[in-house]
C-alpha positions in Angstrom: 4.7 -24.7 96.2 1.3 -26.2 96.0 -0.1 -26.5 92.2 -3.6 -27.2 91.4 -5.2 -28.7 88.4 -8.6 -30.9 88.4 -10.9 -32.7 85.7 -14.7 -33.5 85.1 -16.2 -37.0 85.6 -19.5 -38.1 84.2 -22.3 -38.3 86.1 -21.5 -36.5 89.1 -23.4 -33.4 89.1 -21.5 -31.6 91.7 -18.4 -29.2 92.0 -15.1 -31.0 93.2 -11.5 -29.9 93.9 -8.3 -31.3 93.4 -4.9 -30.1 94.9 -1.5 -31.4 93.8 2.0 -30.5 95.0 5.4 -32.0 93.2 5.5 -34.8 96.3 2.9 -36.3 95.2 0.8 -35.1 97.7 -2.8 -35.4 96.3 -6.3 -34.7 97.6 -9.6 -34.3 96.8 -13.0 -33.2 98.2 -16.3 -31.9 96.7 -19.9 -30.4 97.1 -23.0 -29.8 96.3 -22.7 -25.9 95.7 -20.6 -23.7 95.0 -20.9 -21.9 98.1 -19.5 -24.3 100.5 -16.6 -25.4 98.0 -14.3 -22.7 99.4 -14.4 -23.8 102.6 -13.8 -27.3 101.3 -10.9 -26.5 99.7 -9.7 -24.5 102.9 -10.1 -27.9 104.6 -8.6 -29.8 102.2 -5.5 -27.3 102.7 -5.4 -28.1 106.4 -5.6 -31.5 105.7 -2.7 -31.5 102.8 -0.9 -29.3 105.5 -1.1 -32.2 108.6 0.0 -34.6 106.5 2.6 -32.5 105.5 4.1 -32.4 108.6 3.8 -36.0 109.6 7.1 -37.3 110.5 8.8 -34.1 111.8 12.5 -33.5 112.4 14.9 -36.1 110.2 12.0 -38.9 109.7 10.9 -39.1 105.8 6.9 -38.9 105.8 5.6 -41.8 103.6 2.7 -39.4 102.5 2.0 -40.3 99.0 -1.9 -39.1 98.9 -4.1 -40.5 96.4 -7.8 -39.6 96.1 -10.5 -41.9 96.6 -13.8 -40.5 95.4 -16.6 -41.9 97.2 -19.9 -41.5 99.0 -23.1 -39.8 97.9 -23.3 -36.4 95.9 -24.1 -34.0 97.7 -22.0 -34.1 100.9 -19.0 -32.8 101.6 -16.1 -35.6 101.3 -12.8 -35.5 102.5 -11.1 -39.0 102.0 -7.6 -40.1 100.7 -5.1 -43.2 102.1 -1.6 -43.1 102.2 0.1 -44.3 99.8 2.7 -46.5 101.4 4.6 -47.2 98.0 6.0 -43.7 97.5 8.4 -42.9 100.0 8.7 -38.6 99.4 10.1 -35.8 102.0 6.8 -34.1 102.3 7.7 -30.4 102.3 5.1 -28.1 103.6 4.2 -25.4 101.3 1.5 -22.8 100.5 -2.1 -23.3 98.4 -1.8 -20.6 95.8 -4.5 -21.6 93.4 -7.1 -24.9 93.4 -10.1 -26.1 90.6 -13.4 -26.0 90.9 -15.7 -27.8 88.6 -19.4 -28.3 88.0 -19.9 -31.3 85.9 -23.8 -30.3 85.2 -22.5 -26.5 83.8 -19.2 -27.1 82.9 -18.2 -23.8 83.9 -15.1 -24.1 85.8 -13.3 -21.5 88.0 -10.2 -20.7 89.5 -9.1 -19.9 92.7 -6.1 -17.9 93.1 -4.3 -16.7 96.6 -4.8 -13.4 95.9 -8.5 -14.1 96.1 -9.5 -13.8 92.7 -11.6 -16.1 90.6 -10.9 -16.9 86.9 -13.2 -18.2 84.9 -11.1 -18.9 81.8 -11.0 -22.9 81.8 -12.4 -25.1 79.1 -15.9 -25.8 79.8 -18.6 -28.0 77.9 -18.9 -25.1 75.9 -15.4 -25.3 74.9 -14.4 -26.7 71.5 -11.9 -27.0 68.9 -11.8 -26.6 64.9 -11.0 -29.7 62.9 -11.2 -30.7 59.2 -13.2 -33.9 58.7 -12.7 -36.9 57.9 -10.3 -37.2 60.9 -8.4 -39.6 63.0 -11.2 -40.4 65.5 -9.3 -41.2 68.5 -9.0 -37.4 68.9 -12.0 -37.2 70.3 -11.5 -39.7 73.0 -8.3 -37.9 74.3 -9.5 -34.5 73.6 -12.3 -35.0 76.0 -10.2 -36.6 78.9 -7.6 -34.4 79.2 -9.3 -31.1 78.2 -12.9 -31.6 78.5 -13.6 -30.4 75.1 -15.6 -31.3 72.0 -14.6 -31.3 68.2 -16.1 -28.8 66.0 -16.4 -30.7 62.3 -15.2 -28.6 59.2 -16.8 -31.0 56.9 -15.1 -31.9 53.9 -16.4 -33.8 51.0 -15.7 -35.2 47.6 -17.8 -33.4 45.6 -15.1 -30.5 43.6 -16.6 -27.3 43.6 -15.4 -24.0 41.2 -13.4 -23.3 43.5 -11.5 -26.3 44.5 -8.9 -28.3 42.8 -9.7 -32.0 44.8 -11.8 -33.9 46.5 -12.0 -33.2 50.2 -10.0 -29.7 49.8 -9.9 -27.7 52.8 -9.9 -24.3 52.3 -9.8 -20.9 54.7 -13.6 -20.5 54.1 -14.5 -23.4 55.5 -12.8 -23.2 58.7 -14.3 -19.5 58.7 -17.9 -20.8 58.3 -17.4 -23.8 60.8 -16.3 -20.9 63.3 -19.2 -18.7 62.7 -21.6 -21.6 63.5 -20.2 -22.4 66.3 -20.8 -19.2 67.6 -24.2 -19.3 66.7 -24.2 -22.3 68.5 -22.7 -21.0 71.7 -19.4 -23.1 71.2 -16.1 -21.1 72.4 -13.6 -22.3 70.2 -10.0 -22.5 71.4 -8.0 -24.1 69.0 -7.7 -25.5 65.2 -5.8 -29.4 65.2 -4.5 -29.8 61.7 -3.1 -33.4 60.7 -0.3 -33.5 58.2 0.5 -35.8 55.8 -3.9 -36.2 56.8 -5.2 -39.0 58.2 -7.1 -41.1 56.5 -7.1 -38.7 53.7 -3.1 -39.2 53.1 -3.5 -35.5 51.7 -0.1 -32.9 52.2 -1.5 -29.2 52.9 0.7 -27.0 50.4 3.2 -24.4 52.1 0.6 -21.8 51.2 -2.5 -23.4 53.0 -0.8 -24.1 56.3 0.4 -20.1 56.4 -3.6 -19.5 55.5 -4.5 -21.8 58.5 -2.2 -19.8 60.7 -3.1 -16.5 59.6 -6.8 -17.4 60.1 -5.9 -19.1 63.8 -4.0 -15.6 64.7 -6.8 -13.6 63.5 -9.0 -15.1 65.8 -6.9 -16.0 68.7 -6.6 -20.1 68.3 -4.0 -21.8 69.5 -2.7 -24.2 66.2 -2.2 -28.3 67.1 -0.3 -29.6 64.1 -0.2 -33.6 64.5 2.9 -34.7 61.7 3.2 -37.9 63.3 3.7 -39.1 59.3 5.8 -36.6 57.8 8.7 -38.9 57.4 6.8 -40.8 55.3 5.9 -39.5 52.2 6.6 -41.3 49.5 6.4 -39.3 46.4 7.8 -36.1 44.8 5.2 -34.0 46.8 6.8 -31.2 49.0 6.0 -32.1 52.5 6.5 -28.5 54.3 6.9 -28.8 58.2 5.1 -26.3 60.6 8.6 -25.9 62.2 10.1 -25.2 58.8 8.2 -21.8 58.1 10.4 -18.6 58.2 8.1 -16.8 60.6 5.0 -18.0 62.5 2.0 -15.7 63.1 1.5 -16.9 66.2 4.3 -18.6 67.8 2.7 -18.9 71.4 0.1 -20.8 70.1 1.6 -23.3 67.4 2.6 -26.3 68.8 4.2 -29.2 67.2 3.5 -32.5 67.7 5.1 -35.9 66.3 6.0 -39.7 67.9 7.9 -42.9 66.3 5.3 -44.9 65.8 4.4 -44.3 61.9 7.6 -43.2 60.3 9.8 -46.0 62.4 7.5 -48.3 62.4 7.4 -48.6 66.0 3.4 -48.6 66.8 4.1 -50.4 70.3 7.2 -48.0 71.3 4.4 -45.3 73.1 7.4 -42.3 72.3 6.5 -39.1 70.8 7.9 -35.3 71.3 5.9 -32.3 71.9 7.8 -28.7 70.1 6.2 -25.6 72.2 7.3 -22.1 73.1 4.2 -21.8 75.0 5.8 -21.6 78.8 2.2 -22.3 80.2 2.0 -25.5 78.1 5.4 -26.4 78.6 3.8 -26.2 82.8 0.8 -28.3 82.1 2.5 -31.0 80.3 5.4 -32.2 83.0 2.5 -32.2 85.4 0.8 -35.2 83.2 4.2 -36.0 82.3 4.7 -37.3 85.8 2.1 -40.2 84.8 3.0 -40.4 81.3 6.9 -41.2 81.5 9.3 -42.5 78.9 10.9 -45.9 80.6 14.5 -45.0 80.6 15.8 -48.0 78.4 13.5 -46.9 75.3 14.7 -43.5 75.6 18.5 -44.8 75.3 17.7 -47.0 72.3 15.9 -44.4 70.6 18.4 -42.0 71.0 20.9 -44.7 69.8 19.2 -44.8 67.1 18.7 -41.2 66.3 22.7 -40.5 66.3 23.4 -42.5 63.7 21.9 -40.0 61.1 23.9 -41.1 58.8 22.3 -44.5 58.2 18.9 -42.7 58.9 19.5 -40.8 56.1 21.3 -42.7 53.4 19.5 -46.3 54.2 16.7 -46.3 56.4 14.4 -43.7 55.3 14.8 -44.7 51.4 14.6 -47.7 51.9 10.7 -47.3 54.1 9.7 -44.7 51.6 10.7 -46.8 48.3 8.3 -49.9 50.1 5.6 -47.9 51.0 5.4 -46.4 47.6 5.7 -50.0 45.6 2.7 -51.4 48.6 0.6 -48.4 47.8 0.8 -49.0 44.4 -0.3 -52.6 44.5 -3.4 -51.9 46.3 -4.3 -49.1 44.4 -3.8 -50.8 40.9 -5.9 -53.9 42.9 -8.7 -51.6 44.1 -9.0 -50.3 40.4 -9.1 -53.9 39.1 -12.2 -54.8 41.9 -13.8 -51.5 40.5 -12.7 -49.2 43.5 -11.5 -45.9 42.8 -9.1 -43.9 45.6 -8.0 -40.5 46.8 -4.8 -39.3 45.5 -2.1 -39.5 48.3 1.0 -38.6 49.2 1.6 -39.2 52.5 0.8 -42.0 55.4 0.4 -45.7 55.7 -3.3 -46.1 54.5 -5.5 -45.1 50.9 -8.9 -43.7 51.3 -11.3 -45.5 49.0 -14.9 -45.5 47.4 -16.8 -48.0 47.8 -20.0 -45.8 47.7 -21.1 -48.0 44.5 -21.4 -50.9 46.9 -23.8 -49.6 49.1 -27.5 -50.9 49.2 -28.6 -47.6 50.0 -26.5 -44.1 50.4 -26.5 -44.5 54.3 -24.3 -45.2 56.5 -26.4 -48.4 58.4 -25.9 -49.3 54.7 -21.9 -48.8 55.2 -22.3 -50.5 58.7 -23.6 -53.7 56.6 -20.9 -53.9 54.6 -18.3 -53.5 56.8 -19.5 -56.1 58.4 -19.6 -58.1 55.6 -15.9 -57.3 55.4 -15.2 -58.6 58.5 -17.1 -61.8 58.0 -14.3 -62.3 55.3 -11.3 -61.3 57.4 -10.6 -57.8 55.6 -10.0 -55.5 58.6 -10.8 -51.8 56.8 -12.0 -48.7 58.4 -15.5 -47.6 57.7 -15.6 -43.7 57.2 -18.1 -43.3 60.3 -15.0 -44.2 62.4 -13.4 -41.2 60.7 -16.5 -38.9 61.1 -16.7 -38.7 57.4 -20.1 -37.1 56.4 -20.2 -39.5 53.5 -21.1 -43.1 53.3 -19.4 -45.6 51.6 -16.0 -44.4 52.2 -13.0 -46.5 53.9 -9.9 -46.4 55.2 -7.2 -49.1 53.9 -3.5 -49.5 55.3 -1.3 -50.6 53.0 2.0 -51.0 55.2 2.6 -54.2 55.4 3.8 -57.2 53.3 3.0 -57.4 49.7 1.6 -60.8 50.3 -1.3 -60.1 52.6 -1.6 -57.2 50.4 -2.7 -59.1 47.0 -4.3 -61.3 49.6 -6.0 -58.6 50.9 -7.1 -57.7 46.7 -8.2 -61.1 46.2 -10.6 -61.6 49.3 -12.1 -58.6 48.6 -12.9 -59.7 45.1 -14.3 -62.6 45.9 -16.4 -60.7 48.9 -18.1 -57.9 46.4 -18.7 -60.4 43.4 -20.7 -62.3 46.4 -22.5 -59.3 47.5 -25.6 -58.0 46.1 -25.8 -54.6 45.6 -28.8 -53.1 44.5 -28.5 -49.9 42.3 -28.6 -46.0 43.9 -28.5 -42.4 42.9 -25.1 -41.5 44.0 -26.2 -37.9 45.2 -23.2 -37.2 46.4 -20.9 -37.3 43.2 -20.2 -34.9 40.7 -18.3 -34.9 37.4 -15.2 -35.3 39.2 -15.7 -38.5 40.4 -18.2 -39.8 38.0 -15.5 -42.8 38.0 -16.7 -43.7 41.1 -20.5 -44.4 40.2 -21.6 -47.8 39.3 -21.2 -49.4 36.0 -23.6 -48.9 33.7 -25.1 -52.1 31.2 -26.0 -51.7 28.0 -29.5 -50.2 28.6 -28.0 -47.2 30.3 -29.3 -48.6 34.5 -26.4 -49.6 36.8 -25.0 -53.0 36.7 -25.8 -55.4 39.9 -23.0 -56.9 39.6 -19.6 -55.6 40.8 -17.6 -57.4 38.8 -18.6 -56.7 35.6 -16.6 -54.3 33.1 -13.2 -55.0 35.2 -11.4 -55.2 32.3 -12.4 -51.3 31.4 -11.3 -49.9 34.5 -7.6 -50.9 34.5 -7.6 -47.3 33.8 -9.8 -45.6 36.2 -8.9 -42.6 37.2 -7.2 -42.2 40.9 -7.4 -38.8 42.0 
């Protein structure tokens, strides 16, 4: 059996085809229109086929085909090289389905042995909810596997009648960042949800996440929940598991998602799980599997490790969650000493902090500068632009690592905003929620220049 499956590569306004098969057998040819693509992928058939049958009788074909794309848009190419490395039984099997892509539409269509066409693949147009700030290295892998772009549910700090917090997501939201894009011609296919959030460290309650999926199922979304930090949570906050709900509204399109790196502390050991009843997933993922593999050793050390629940349980997990807790509390009683307030949070390795009252001007080349300035000093923090945050001045600050370069960490940036000149702004962006967050005022009612003035009043600033 011959599968299909193909991608989009920038800058080459033409249609291509790929064609795989489980042996590794892998060509590739494109043209200029979509006319003449069925007879390339016809060709490419024969072609697949020939090599196929290279060998004959008893002899194993060395066929391993990789493609080579080459040439000039435009004509029709036909090139792969034996790959003399993988040594596989070529069996010789029939093309039921190939891709077709046009990188200057982004349409996509299928072609199916029965002779139909489906036009039912992500496209340009394609795009999926998510709540931001966010994790920005979504985007990147979003975009090379699926060929989709994110569509922002923006959250900000600013508490409104109806919200309890800063950065709240709520049903409406996701609703209104829908409808736009709609209006925008956007076909959205899915809603990622991260939980414990990242940078946020926010926990969704129970009640929110069944909102989420009852708003996904209404309007036919798959669901993507990334917990890749719900073991570590480090408070009396409920952490509630997609996988722990009773019933799921729509369990064909909820899929799990977690990996060692965060609670284990394992950010080199690339291991992580994928929980789907989705068949079709289940199909797409072993075919990237076969280039994303687990080495055998780390799979038998990991799952060494995950038998012995007992000291998992009873030493392990304490023992992380009791240190993250006493690190997050140093740097957020530090940060209130400097005069920097933070989100309340739960969950994660990181705090997300203000430092809008730094800012020369309530921009983000303004948070750019900083940052910068940051760096100059060896303080390695996360502007909010990195997180797609629609405010300036916000930053991202991990706190999981040894108390010493923690206090460190307090001290340099002390000594890096009592150096930097600030000059005063209208914080636009606050409201009497967070009026903790503005800058200090003097005496004559104008904001102090100085950052460091007044630290000894804001020992009890409020963290929310």
């Amino acid at each position: 059996m011959v599968e299909a499956g193909g991608s989009r590569h920038p800058g080459m306004e033409v249609y291509w085809v790929e064609i795989w098969d489980p042996d590794n057998i892998w060509v590739t040819g494109q043209g200029k229109n979509v006319e003449g693509i069925w007879d390339t992928g016809k060709e490419l058939q024969q072609k697949r086929d020939s090599w196929s049958n290279k060998g004959g009788g008893e002899e194993e074909a060395e066929v391993g085909m990789q493609s080579r794309r080459s040439g000039v848009p435009g004509n029709n190419l036909l090139t792969a090289e034996v790959d003399s490395r993988r040594k596989k039984r070529a069996q010789q099997g029939k093309m039921v389905s190939f891709l077709v892509w046009n990188e200057e539409s982004g349409v996509g269509m299928q072609y199916s042995g029965d002779g139909e066409i489906h036009e039912d693949l992500p496209g340009k147009e394609d795009g999926y909810l998510i709540p931001a700030p966010y994790y920005g290295g979504l985007n990147l892998k979003t975009w090379l596997y699926g060929g989709i772009q994110p569509v922002h549910v923006p959250l900000f700090s600013e508490v409104t009648d109806e919200e309890s917090h800063p950065f709240q997501l709520t049903v409406e939201k996701l609703e209104d960042a829908l409808q736009r894009a709609k209006k925008q011609g956007i076909r959205v296919r899915a809603l990622i949800l991260i939980n414990p959030h990242n940078p946020l460290g926010d926990i969704y309650p129970a009640q929110l996440l069944k909102e989420c999926l009852e708003f996904a199922h209404r309007h036919e979304l798959h669901v993507i929940m990334d917990e890749i930090y719900m073991l570590s949570v480090y408070d009396d906050t409920t952490f509630t598991s997609v996988l722990s709900l009773d019933c799921l509204p729509d369990p064909e399109r909820t899929h799990f998602m977690w990996g060692f790196s965060k609670d284990f502390g394992m950010s080199g050991i690339r291991v992580a799980v994928l929980y789907t009843r989705n068949h079709d997933i289940q199909k797409a993922v072993n075919q990237l599997a076969v280039f994303h593999s687990c080495p055998g050793p780390v799979q038998h050390v990991l799952s060494q490790v995950l038998r012995d629940r007992d000291w998992l349980d009873n030493v392990f997990f304490p023992t992380n969650k009791k240190r993250l807790k006493q690190a997050q509390t140093i740097l957020v009683d530090g940060l209130a000493e400097v005069g920097i307030p933070v989100l309340k949070s739960s969950g994660g390795l990181y705090v997300w902090a203000d430092f809008r009252k730094f800012l020369k001007s309530q921009t983000f080349e303004a948070e750019l500068e900083l940052w910068q300035k940051l760096l100059d000093k060896k303080l390695l923090i996360s502007p909010g632009k990195a997180f797609y945050c629609y405010e300036p001045g916000w930053f991202r600050l991990v706190f999981s690592d040894s108390l010493d370069k923690i206090y460190l960490c307090i001290q340099r940036l002390e000594q890096m905003l009592h150096s930097y000149t600030a000059e005063p702004v209208t914080n636009n962006t606050s409201s009497t929620a967070d009026a903790s967050c503005n800058p200090e005022k003097d005496s004559s009612g104008k904001p102090s220049n100085t950052p460091g003035e007044g630290v000894s009043q804001l020992k009890n600033l409020l963290v929310y």
